[in-house]
N, C-alpha and C positions, 0 to 999 in steps of 0.2 A: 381599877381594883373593884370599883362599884358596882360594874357591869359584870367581872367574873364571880362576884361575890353573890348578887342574884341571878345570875346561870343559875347556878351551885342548888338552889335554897328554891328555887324557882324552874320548875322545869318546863318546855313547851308543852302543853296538853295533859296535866296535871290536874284533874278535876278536882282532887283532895285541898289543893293550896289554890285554885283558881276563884279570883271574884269576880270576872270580866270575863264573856263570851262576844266574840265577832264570829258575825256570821257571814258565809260566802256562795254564792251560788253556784255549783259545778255547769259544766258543758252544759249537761242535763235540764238545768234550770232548777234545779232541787237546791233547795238553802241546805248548807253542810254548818256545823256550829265546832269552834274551836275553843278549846278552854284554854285562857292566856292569864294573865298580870297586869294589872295598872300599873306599877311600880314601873314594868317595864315598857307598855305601850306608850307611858307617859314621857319617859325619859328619850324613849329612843323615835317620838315620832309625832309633830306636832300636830296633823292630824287628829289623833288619839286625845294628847293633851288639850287641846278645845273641848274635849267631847266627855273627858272624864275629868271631875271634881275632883279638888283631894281627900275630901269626907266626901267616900257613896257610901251605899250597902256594901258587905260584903257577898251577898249571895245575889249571884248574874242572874237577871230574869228582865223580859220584857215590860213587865210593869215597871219595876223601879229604874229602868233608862240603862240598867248594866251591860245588856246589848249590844252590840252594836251591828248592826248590818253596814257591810261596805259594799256597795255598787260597783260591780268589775263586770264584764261580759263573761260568756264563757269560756272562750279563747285564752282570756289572761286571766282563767280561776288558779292555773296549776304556777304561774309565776307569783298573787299572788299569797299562796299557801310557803312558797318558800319564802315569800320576803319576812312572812311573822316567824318562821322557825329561823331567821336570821337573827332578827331581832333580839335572839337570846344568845348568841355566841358572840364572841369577844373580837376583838378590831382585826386582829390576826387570821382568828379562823376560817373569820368569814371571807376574808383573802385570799386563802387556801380554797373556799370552796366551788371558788368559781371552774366551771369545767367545759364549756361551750360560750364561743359571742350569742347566739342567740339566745340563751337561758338567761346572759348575764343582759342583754338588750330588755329583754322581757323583765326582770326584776328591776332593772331602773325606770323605767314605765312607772309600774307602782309604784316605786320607792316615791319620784315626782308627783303623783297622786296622792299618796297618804304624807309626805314631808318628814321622809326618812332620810334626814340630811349624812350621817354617817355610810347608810349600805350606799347612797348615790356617791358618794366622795368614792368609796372602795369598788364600786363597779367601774366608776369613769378609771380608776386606775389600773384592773384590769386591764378593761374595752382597749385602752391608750399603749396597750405593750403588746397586742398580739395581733395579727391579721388578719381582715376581715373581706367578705366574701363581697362582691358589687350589691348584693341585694340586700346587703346586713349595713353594707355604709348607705346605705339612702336611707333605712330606720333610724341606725347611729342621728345620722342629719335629722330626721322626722324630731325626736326626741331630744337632741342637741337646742334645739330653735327654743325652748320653755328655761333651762337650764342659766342661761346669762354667761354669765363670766365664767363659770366653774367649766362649760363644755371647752373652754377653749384650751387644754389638752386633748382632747379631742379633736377639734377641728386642724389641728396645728400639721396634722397629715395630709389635709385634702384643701387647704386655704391654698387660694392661685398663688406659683411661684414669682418670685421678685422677675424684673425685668431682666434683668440683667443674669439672673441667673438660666434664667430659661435659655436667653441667646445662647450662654454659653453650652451648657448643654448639647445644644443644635448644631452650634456649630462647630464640636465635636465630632457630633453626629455626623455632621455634612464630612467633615476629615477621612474620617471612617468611611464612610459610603460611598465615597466617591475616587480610596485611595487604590492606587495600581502597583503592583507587585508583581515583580518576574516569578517567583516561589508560591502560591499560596495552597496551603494544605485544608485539604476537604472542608473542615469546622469552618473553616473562614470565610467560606463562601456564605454559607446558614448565614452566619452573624452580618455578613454584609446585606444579605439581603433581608432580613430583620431592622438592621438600621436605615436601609434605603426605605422602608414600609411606614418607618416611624417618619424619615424627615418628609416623608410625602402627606404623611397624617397631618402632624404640628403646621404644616402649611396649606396645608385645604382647607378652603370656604366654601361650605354647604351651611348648612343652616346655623350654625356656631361661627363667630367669628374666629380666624385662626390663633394657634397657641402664641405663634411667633412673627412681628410684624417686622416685612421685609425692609430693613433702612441699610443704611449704607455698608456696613460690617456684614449683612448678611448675604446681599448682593455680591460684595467682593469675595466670599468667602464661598457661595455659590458656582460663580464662574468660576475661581479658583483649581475649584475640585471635579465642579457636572461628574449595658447590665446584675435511778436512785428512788431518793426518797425526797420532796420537796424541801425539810430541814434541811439534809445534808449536799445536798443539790446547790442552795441557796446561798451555805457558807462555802461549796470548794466556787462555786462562780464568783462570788467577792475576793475570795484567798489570792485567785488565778488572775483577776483582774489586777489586785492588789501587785502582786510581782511582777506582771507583764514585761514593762516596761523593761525592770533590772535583766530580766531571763533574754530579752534582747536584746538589750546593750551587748550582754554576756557572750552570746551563739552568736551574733554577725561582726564578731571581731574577725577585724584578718586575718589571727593567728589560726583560725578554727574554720577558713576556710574551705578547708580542703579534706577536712577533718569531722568527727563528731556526727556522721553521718545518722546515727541509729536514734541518738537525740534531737537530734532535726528534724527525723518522721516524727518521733513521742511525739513534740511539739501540737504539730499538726492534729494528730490522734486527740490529746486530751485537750486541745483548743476545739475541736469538732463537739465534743461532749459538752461544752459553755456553751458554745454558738447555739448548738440544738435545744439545749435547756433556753438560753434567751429567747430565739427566733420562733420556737413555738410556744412562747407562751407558760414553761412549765416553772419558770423562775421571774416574777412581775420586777421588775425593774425601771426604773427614769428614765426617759430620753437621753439628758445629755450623756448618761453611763453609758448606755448602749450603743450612742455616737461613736464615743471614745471608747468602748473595745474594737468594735470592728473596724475602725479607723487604723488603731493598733496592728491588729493581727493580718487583718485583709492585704499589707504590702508585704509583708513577709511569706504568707501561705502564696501569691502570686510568683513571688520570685523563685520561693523552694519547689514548689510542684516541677517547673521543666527542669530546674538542677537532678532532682529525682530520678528524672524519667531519662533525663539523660544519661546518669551512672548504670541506671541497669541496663541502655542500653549497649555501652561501651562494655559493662562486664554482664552476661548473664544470672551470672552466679550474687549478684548484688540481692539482698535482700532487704533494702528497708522502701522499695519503689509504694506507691500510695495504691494499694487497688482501688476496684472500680466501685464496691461496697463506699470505700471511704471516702471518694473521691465526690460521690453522690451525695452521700450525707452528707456535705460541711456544704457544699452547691448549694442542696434544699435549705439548709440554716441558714447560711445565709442570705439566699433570694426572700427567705419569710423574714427574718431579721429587718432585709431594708423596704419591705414591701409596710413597717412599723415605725417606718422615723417620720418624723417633720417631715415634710417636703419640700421644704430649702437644704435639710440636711440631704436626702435623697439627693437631690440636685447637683450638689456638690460633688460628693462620690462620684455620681456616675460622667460629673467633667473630668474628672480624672483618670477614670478607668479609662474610657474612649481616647484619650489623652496617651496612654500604654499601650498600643497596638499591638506590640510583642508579648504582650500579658493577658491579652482580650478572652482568651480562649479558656483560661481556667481563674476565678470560677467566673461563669457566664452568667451575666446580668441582663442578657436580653430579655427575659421575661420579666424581673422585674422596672425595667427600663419602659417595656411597654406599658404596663399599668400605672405608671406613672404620668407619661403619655397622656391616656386616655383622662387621668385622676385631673392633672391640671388641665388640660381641657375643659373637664367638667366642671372643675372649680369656676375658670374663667367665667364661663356660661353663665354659670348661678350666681358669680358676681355681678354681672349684664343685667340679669334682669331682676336683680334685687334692686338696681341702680335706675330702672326702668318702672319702680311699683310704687307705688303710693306708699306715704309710712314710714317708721323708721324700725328695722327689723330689731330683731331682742339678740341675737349672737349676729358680731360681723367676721367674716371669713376672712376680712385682711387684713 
């Protein structure tokens, strides 16, 4: 209430009501000066609070210390200009205003610099629900390592997989890759040879140790055999989550198998519209919710997609089959979805996808199966040689 109540009363760059100027240097090297609040620098950034008394002058000027120049390079002038016009918006909105990983990377930088302990709590929860680009998670990591405790929702996506779940994974994977079918329909080849690319990855030693160390289970298992508006956005995704569960119980009754065709696609249709609001990011949500929707829905949209495809083929005149518009969107939601969880949760899923061979094909997780791949790999690595360094590091990966 404190903070919307000095929004209100207090506006960013208000030279009329401003006692306090920070100055910042643009690209250019030109000092830019901004008219802010003590009330609000104080409160929302401890930084500031060192630096401003609770009796100053009210008129900013270089003599009486009202001032303030902060030292940022030029690069990170324009991140931050928005961290102070953060400063003044409320827990929510500034929630809302995250619109890019890199923007939101760049404003917790600063926020770490000046000890804006709110926008960094609200960036990390961003950063933590939406996916990020290989060259944005080594920054994430860069800036994570100053952070302590707090990064590790953050880190909780790229910290090396348990033992045991990696094997299993693999040895999924090895299932898959190595299994033989009298029938197999085009898609299937792609996918095998996707997983064949992967068990050959997790097991090469080149200059990383491998993902997966060959002990007994894997040996055998080798020879064996040789993937709106934000308000209103934000409550139909809670709503839909909220019923899930009941609206399945409901539609996978026996009685309704054979039945109820046109609400079976709905289904699908308006669970694509959550998944996409989740999976990119336009609705910031918890891990374990996000676990547990697509835990939810992902065995059901697997099993209804070939029912689908099957009625329309047996009658052409079916109309509720998934086109390829839909069929792509819910794919992309969800490959971005699980390309945002833990990665023991990641892990999990995809032992079971691999695990549905007759399921494999829709929706296809091979892509995010490989960056996964690649993710604990890298994890491993950086676990190696943290374990290899002198020190004890300030965030641990596992």
């Amino acid at each position: 209430m404190e903070q919307a109540c000095s929004a209100k009363t207090h506006g960013f760059g208000d030279q009329t009501t401003s006692d306090v100027t920070v100055c910042l240097r643009n690209r250019d090297g030109r000092p830019e000066w901004f008219h802010c609040h003590s009330i609000i620098l104080r409160r929302e950034s401890k930084y500031f609070a060192d630096r401003l008394p609770e009796n100053h002058p009210t008129c900013p000027s270089l003599e009486t210390g009202n001032c303030i120049e902060v030292h940022c390079t030029g690069n990170e002038y324009d991140n931050y200009v928005k961290l102070l016009k953060l400063l003044y918006l409320s827990e929510e909105s500034v929630l809302d205003s995250w619109d890019s990983v890199k923007s939101a990377i760049g404003v917790l930088r600063a926020s770490v610099s000046l000890q804006c302990r709110s926008i960094i709590q609200s960036s990390i929860l961003y950063l933590e629900a939406v996916p990020w680009e290989e060259d944005e998670e080594e920054e994430i990591i860069k800036v994570a390592s100053s952070l302590g405790p707090e990064a590790q929702p953050l880190l909780a996506r790229i910290k090396p997989v348990s033992t045991s779940d990696t094997k299993n994974v693999f040895l999924s994977a090895v299932r898959f890759a190595m299994s033989i079918t009298t029938s197999v329909p085009p898609f299937m080849d792609e996918l095998k040879t996707s997983a064949q690319e992967q068990v050959e990855y997790m097991l090469l030693e080149d200059e990383d140790a491998p993902l997966v160390a060959v002990d007994e289970d894997v040996k055998s298992e080798w020879m064996c055999n040789i993937v709106p508006k934000m308000e209103m956005m934000k409550e139909f995704v809670s709503g839909w989550a909220h019923v899930s569960d009941h609206i399945l119980a409901v539609i996978q009754d026996e009685k309704y198998s054979s039945s109820l065709w046109s609400v079976k696609a709905k289904l699908i249709e308006v669970t694509g519209k959550a998944l996409d609001a989740i999976g990119y990011g336009s609705v910031v949500l918890p891990a374990p919710f996000r676990v547990h929707f697509l835990k939810t829905w992902l065995p059901y949209i697997r099993k209804m997609k070939p029912l689908l495809d099957l009625k329309s083929m047996e009658d052409e005149s079916f109309p509720y089959k998934m086109d390829g518009d839909l069929c792509q969107n819910v794919e992309g939601a969800i490959t971005s979805l699980m390309l945002a969880l833990p990665s023991n949760d990641q892990a999990e899923i995809f032992t079971d996808w691999m695990k549905r061979t007759e399921q494999l094909s829709y929706p296809d997780l091979s892509e995010a199966f490989e960056v996964w791949c690649y993710r604990t790999k890298a994890a491993k690595r950086r676990l190696m040689a943290g374990l290899n360094e002198a020190g004890n590091p300030t965030v641990s990966l596992r």
